[in-house]
C-alpha positions, 0 to 999 in steps of 0.5 A: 430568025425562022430562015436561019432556025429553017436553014440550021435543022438536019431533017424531020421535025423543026425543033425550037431548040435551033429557033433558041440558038438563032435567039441567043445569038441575036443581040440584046431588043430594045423596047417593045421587042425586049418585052416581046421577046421577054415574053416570048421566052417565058412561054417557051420556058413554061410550054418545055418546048411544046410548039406554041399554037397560033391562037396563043401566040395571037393571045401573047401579041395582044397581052405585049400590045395592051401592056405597050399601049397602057390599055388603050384598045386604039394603040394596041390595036394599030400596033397589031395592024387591027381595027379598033373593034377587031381588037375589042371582039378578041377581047371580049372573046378572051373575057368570055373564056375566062382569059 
């Protein structure tokens, strides 16, 4: 997808709007990859095309991963390629922050 989004923009800035073109050509996810991209999609909608920053496309894993996972820390965390307790300290983080 970011190949073919890098592949069709002109010059200057990488708008989204080639990332949402790439997207609606693609066919229809299944599963854990339909709430990601579901998910993904609404953010997209809500930031009006504001390039999402890093900490919150980690947020918007984490909140898919613990959803997939049916809150175990465990699971999300393994489907993330975290440790258990790296999950737990990003968390805790959030909570902390009032997330």
């Amino acid at each position: 997808m970011v190949f073919d989004a890098v592949a069709r923009h002109g010059s200057g800035v990488l708008a989204l709007e080639r990332f949402r073109e790439v997207i609606g050509s693609m066919p229809a996810p299944s599963g854990h990859e339909s709430l990601l991209s579901e998910r993904l999609n609404d953010w997209l909608l809500e930031s009006r095309g504001r390039f999402p920053k890093v900490r919150e496309v980690e947020e918007l894993l984490i909140d898919v991963a613990m959803k997939l996972a049916k809150g175990n820390q465990g699971v999300a965390a393994s489907l993330l390629g975290f440790t258990r307790q790296t999950l737990n300290k990003r968390l805790k983080i959030r909570k902390e922050k009032g997330g």
